[in-house]
DRENKEVO-203816 format. One line per 8 residues: number of its first residue (from 0); their letters; for each residue x, y, z of C-alpha. Coordinates in nm, 2 decimals, m for minus. Layout:
N
NUM> A> X:Y:Z  ...
END
This chain:
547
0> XXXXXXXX> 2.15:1.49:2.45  2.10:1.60:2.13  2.01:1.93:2.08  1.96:2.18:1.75  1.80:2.47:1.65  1.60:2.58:1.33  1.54:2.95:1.24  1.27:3.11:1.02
8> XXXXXXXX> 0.91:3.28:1.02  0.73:3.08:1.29  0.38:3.03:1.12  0.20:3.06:1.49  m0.17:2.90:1.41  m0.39:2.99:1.68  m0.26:3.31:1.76  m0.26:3.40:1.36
16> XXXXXXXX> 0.06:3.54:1.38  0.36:3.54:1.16  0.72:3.60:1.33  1.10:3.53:1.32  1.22:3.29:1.52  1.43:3.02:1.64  1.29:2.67:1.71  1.51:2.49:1.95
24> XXXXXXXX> 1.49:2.10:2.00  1.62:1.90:2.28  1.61:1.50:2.27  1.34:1.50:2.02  1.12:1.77:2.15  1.06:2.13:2.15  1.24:2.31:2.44  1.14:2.68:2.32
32> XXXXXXXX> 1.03:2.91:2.08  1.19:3.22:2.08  1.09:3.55:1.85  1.46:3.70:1.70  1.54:4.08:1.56  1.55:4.03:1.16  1.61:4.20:0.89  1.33:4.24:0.52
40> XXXXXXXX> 1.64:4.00:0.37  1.65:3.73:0.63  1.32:3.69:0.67  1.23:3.65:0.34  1.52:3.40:0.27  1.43:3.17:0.57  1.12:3.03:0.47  0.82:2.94:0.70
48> XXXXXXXX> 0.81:2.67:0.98  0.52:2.49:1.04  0.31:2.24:1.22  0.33:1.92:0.97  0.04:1.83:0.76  m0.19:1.55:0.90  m0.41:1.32:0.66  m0.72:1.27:0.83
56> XXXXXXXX> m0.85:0.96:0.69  m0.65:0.75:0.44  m0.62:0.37:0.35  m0.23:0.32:0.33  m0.32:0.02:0.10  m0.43:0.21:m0.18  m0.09:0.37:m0.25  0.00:0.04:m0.32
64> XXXXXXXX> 0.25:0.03:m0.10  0.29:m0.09:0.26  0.30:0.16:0.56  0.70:0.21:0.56  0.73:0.33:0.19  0.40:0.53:0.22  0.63:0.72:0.48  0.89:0.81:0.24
72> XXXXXXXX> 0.63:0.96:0.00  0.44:1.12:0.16  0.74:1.33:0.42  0.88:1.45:0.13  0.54:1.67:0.09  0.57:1.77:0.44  0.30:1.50:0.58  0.42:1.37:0.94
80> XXXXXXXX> 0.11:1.15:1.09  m0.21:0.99:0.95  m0.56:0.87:1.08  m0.54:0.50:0.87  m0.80:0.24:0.83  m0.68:m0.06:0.78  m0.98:m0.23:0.66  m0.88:m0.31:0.33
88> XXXXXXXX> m0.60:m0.55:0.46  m0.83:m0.64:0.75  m1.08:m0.78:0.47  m0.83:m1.01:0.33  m0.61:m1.10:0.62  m0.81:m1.03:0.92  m0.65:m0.91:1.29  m0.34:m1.08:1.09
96> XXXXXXXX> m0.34:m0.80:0.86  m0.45:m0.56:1.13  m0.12:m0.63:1.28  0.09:m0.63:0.95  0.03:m0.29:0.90  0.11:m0.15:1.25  0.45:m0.35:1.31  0.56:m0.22:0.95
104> XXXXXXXX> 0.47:0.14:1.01  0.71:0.10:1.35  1.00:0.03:1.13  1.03:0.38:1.05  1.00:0.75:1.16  0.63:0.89:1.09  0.31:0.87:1.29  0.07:0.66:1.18
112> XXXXXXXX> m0.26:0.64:1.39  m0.43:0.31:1.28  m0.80:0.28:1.36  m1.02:m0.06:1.40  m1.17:m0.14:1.10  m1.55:m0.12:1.20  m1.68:m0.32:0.89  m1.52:m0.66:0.80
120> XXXXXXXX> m1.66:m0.75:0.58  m1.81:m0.42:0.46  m2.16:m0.66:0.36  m2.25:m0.96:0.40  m2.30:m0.95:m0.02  m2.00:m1.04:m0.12  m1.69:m1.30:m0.04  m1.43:m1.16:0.21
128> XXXXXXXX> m1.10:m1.34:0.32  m1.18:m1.22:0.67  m1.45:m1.09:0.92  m1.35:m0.88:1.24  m1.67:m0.93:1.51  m1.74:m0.69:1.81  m1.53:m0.86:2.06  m1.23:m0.90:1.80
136> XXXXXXXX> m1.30:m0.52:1.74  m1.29:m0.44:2.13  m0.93:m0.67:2.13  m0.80:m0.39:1.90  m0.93:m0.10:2.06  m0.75:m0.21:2.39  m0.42:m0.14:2.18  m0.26:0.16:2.22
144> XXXXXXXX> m0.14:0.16:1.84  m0.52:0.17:1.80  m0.69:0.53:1.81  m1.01:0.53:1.66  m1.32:0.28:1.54  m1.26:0.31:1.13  m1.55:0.43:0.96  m1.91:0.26:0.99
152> XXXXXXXX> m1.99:0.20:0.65  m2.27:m0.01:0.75  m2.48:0.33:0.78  m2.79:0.14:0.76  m2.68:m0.10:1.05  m2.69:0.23:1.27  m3.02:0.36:1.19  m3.19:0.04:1.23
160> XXXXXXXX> m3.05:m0.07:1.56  m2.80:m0.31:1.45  m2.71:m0.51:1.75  m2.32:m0.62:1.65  m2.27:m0.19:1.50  m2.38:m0.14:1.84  m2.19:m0.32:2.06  m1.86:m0.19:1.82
168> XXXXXXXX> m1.94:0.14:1.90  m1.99:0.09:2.22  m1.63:m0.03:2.26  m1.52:0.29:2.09  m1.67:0.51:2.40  m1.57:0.31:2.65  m1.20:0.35:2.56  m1.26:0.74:2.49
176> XXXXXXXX> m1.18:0.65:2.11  m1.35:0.87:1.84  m1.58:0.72:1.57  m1.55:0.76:1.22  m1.82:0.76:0.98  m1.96:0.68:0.63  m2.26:0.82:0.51  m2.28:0.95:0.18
184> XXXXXXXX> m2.62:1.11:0.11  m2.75:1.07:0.45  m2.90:1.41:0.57  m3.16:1.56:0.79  m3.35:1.32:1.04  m3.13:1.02:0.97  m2.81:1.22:0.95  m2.94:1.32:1.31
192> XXXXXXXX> m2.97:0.96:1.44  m2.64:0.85:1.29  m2.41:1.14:1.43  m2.67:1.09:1.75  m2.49:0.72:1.78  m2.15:0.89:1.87  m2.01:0.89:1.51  m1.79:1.21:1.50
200> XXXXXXXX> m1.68:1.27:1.10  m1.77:1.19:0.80  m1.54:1.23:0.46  m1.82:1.09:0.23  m2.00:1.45:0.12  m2.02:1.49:m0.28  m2.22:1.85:m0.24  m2.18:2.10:0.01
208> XXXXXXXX> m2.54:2.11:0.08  m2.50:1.76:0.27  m2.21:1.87:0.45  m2.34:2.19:0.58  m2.64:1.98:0.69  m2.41:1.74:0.90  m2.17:2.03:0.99  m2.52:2.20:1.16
216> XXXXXXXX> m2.54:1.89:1.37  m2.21:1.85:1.51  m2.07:1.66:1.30  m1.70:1.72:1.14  m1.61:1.74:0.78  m1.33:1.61:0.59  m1.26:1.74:0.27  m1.18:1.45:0.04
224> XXXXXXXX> m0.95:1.48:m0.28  m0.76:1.18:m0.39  m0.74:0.98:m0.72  m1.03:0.84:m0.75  m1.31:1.09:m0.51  m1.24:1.43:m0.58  m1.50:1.65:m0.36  m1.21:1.98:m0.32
232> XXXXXXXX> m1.42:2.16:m0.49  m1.78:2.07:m0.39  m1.69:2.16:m0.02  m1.39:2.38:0.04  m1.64:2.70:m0.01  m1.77:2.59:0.34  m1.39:2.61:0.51  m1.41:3.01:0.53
240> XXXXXXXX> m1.73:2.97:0.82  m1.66:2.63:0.92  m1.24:2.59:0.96  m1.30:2.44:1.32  m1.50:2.17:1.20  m1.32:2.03:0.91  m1.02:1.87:0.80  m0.83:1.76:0.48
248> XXXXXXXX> m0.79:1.39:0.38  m0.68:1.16:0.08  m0.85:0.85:0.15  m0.71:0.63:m0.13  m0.42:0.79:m0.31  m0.22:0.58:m0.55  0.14:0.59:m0.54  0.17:0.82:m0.91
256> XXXXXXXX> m0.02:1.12:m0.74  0.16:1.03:m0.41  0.47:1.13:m0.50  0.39:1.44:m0.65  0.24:1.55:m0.35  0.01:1.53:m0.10  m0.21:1.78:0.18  0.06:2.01:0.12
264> XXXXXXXX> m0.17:2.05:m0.24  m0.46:2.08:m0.07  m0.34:2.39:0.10  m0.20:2.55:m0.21  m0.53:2.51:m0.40  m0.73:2.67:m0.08  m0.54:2.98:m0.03  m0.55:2.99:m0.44
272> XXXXXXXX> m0.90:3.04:m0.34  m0.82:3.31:m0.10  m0.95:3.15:0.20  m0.77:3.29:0.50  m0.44:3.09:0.56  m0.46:3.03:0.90  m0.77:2.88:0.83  m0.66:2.66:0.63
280> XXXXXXXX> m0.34:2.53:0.84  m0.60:2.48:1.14  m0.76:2.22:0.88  m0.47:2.06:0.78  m0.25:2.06:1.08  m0.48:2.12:1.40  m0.80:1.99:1.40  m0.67:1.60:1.33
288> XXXXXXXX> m0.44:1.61:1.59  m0.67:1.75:1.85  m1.00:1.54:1.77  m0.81:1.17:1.74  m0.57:1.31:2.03  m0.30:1.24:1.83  0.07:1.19:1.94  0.17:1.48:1.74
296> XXXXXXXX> 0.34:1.81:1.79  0.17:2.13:1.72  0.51:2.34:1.71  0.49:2.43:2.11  0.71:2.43:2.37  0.73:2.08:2.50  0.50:1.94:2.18  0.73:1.62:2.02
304> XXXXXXXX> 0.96:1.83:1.76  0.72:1.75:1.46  0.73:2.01:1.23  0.84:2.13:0.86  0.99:2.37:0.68  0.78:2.56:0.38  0.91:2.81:0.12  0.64:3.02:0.15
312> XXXXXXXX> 0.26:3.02:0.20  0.10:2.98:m0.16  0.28:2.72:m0.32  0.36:2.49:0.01  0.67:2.34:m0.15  0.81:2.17:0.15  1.23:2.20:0.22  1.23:1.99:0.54
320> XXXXXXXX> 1.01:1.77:0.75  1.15:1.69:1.09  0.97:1.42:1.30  1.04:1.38:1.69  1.36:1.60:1.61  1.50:1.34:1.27  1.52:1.55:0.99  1.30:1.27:0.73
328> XXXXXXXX> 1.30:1.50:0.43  1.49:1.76:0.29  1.50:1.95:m0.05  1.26:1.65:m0.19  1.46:1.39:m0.11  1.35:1.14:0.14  1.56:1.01:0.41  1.39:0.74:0.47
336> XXXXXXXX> 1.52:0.39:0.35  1.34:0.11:0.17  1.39:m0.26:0.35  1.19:m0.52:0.17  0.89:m0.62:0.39  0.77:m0.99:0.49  0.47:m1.12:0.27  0.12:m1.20:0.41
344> XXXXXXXX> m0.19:m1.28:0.18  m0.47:m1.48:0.10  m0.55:m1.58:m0.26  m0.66:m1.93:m0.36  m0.82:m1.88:m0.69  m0.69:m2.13:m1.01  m0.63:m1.96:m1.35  m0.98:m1.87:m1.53
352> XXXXXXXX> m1.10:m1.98:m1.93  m1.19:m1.80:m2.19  m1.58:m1.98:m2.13  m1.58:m1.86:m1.78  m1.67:m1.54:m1.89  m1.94:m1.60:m2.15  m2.28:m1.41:m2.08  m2.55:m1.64:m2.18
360> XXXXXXXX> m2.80:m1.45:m2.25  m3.07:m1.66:m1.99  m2.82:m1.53:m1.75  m2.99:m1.15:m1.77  m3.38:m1.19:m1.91  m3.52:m0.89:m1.79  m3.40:m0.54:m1.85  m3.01:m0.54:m1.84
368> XXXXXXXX> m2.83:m0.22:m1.63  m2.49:m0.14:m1.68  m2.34:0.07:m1.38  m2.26:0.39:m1.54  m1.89:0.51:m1.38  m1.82:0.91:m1.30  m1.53:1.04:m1.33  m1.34:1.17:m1.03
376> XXXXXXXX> m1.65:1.00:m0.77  m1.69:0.68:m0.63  m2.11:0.71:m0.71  m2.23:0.52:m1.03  m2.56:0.57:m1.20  m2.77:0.27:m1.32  m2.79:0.33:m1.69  m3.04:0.10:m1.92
384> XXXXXXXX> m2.86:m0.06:m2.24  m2.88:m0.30:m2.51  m2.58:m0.50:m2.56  m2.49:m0.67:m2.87  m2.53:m1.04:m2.87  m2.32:m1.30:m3.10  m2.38:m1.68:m3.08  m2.60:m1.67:m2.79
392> XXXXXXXX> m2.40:m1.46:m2.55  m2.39:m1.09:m2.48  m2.09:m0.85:m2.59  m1.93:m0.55:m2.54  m2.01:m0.26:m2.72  m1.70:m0.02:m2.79  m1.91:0.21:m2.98  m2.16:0.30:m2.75
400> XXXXXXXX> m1.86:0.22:m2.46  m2.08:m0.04:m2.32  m1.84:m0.34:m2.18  m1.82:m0.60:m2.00  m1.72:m0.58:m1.61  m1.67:m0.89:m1.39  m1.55:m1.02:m1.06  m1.38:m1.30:m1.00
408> XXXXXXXX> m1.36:m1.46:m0.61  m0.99:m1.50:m0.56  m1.03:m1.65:m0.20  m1.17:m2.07:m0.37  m1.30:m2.11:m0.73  m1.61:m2.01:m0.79  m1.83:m1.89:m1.08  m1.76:m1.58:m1.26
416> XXXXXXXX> m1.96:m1.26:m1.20  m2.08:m1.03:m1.46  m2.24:m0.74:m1.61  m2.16:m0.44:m1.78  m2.04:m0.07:m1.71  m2.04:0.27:m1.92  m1.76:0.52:m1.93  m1.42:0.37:m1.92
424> XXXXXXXX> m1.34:0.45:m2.27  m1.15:0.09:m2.35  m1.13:0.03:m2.73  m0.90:m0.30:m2.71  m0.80:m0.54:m2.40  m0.86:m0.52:m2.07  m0.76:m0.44:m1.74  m0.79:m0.60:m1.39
432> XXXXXXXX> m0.74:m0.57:m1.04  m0.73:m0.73:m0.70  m0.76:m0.38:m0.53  m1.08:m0.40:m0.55  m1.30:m0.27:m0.25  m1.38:m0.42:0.00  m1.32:m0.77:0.00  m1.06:m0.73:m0.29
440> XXXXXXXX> m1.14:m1.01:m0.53  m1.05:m0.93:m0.86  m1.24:m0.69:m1.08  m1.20:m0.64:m1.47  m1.33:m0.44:m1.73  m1.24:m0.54:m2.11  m1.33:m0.58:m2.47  m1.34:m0.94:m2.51
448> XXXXXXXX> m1.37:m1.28:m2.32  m0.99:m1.39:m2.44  m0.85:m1.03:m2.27  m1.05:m1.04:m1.97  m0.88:m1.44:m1.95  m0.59:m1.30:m1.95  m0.54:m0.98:m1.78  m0.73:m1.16:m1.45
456> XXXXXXXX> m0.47:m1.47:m1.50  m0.23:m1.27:m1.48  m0.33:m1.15:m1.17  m0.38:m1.41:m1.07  m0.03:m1.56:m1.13  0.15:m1.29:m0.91  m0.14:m1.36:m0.68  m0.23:m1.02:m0.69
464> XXXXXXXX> m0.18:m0.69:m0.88  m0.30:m0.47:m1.13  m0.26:m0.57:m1.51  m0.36:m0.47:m1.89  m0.34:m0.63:m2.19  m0.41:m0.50:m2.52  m0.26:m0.61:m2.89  m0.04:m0.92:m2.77
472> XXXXXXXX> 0.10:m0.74:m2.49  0.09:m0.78:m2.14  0.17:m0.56:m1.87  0.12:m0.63:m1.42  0.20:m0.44:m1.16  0.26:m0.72:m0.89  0.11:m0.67:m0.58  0.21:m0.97:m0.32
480> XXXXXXXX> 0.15:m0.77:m0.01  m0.22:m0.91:0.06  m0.29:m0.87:m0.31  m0.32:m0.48:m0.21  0.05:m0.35:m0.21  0.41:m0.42:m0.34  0.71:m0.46:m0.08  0.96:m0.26:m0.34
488> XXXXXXXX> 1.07:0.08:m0.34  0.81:0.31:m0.35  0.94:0.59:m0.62  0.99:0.25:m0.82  0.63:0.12:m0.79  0.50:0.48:m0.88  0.71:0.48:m1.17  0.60:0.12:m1.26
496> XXXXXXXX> 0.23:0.23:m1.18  0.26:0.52:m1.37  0.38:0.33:m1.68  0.06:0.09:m1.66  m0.14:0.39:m1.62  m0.02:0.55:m1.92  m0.08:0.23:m2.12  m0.48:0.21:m2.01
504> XXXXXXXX> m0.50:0.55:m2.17  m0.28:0.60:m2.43  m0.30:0.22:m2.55  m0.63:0.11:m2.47  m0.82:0.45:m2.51  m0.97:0.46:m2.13  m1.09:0.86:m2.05  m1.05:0.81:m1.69
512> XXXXXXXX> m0.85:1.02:m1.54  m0.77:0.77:m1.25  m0.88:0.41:m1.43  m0.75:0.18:m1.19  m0.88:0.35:m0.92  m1.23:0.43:m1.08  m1.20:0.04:m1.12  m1.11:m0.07:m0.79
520> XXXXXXXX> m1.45:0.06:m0.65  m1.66:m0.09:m0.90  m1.74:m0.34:m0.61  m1.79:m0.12:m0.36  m2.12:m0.24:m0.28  m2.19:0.03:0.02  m2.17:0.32:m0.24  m2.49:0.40:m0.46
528> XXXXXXXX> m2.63:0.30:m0.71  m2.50:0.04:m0.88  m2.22:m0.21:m0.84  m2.09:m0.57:m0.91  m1.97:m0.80:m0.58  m1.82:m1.13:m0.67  m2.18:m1.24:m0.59  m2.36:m1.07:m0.85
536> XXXXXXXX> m2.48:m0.70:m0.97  m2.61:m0.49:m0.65  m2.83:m0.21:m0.64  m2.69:m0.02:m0.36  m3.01:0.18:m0.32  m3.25:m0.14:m0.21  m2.97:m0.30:m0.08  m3.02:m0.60:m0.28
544> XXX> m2.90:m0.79:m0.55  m3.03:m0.69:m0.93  m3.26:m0.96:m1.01
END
């Protein structure tokens, strides 16, 4: 029997109280909590314990690395459990992947809550590696390792009385499994018929007016900051009234920003705000765990002995994370070890030419749209432009930062799409990606046909990464984990990201602050307005293909 004890200021949540105390733990769990005489000085020296911070909606592949080295991030900032949807390997590898991700996060200690990814693949507008159906979506939500239906992108599919959305969601209620949801922009009347379908949250609000249009029907909010969407700002006013009904969440955080912290930031920057701290801890440690029903403890007698130690409550620097009773973290070191994972993918794309990326100009006769990127959101406007053209073909325009953006299938050879996309800043070379969501075929942005060539076939060669070239030189990320993560060390791949990162900006001239990522969701087809699917250029408003 293994028993020890943990003194400090217990940071009681619910009953807003602040005392010191002595946390004892017995075989992994919480036996008591008992209040202790102290002194100004001790209590002051001994720091605050804590319920451990929850991520309430996060794609583990976007760090770039597979479930195991996410854990040892992400403890280090205090984070214990996460709600994770898996779609992005479910795209490429199917139930395969599905799988992959939930034996990998058993290897170590940390409390990952995978969901059934709802929307494989997310349209039917672009090449996939994989689609999940109702009855394979009702297999998953029979597993116990499975807690939730992922978010239902296919928004449109609910409102219109999609048969298949139907029958997933249906699934989802009959095992007494929360749904997620997806629905930026929706509000009033359809917003009413979508939450009205059983969906429960949604993390996709870019202005507080749709949120506290959602949060007024029942509906819960998650307050989104990660590298690429950042809406802390747009919504966190709403917390103060609301702090019952809303939650914090990355959902896609690349490794860089991952190990510099995590929700434990999100707390820092809301009490900066001076929104009540309770109220804040009952968003980042409570509500998750009590609306997915998660296996996590809540620092109560008899709760699993998941908890963490803070310095004090403004700064949230985290000293020690314990999970089921194993001290994972301490002093920002991780305790968790990295063991090289098994490999599963899908990429069956040959090298590409220089002439496969020609744009004839017959290829675009009427008015040409690039999609213009924002910084810090995963919308794009359409903006109207003018290209230059040389020997028949359109070019890119580095003055006017017009330049050329394409996708390449990397599930069989197939012909190049492209078009063209304002704000990434590039100057020389090009970059490319097979994070690229949802289906994850390989998107690039570049200069010139001969760099987009090579940064994709280099890619391609690793079969899968991210990569920049620029001047002769050639940098890659590899990615071999389903083209989506690397099976290294993760303070290694975040240093390795970080230095490819650096070169897109410093190098190349990109004014993103996130360019990978802000590329990555260049083929997001179910986010407005404008986008580019292996397929062709969409127009995510119509729901159809640019013509």
């Amino acid at each position: 029997m293994k028993r020890f004890t943990v003194q400090g200021n217990i940071v009681d949540i619910p009953g807003r109280a602040i005392y010191y105390g002595e946390v004892v733990v017995e075989d992994g769990r919480i036996k008591s909590i008992e209040r202790l005489p102290d002194s100004d000085a001790q209590s002051q020296a001994s720091g605050f314990i804590l319920p451990g911070f929850v991520d309430s909606h996060v794609h583990i592949e976007s760090s770039m690395l597979v479930p195991a080295e996410f854990a040892k991030l992400a403890v280090v900032h205090g984070t214990v459990g996460t709600i994770s949807d898996p779609h992005e390997i479910a795209n490429v590898c199917g139930m395969e992947g599905v799988e992959f991700m939930i034996e990998n996060g058993k290897t170590v200690p940390f409390k990952f809550h995978f969901g059934a990814p709802s929307c494989v693949p997310a349209t039917v507008f672009e090449t996939a590696g994989a689609a999940l159906n109702a009855e394979d979506v009702d297999k998953l939500l029979q597993k116990p390792e499975i807690h939730y239906l992922s978010e239902m992108m296919n928004f449109p599919g609910v409102l219109f009385g999609d048969e298949e959305v139907y029958k997933k969601i249906a699934s989802a209620k009959k095992y007494g499994k929360p749904v997620d949801g997806h629905a930026p922009g929706l509000r009033g009347a359809d917003a009413k018929k979508y939450i009205d379908a059983g969906i429960s949250t949604d993390h996709e609000c870019f202005t507080a007016e749709e949120a506290l249009d959602k949060l007024d029907q029942g509906m819960k909010i998650l307050v989104r900051e990660g590298s690429a969407a950042k809406n802390f700002e747009a919504l966190i006013g709403l917390l103060d009234e609301h702090y019952r009904m809303m939650m914090f969440c990355s959902d896609d955080k690349h490794p860089d920003s991952l190990a510099i912290g995590h929700i434990n930031q999100l707390c820092a920057r809301a009490v900066a705000k001076g929104i009540d701290v309770f109220k804040v801890l009952q968003a980042a440690c409570i509500n998750p765990v009590k609306h997915y029903s998660m296996n996590i403890g809540l620092l109560q007698a008899g709760d699993p002995a998941d908890f963490i130690l803070v310095e004090d409550l403004v700064n949230f620097t985290v000293t020690r994370t314990y999970i089921n009773g194993e001290l994972v973290a301490e002093n920002g070191g991780s305790k968790i070890e990295t063991k090289k994972s098994a490999l599963i993918n899908q990429f069956d794309c040959g090298e590409k030419t220089v002439a496969d990326f020609r744009f004839a100009l017959d290829e675009f006769p009427a008015d040409i749209y690039a999609i213009e990127a924002l910084d810090g959101q995963l919308i794009t406007n359409k903006y109207q432009c003018a290209p230059p053209v040389n020997n028949g073909a359109y070019e890119s325009d580095t003055a006017n930062d017009i330049l050329k953006i394409v996708v390449v299938n990397r599930y069989r050879n197939a012909p190049v799409a492209r078009a063209f996309i304002k704000n990434f800043g590039i100057k020389r070379g090009a970059m490319a990606s097979s994070v690229a969501h949802d289906s994850h075929n390989i998107v690039a942005v570049g200069v010139d046909d001969e760099s987009l060539a090579r940064a994709v076939n280099l890619v391609i060669n690793e079969q899968g990464g991210v990569s920049a070239v620029y001047n002769g030189t050639e940098k890659i990320l590899a990615l071999p984990v389903a083209g989506l993560m690397s099976n290294e060390d993760g303070y290694k791949v975040a240093e390795d990201y970080t230095a490819i990162d650096r070169v897109t900006k410093e190098e190349m001239g990109s004014t993103l602050a996130a360019p990978f990522m802000t590329l990555s969701f260049m083929a997001l087809l179910v986010i407005p307005h404008l986008k580019l699917s292996d397929l062709g250029l969409f127009d995510g408003d119509s729901f159809s293909f640019v013509k």
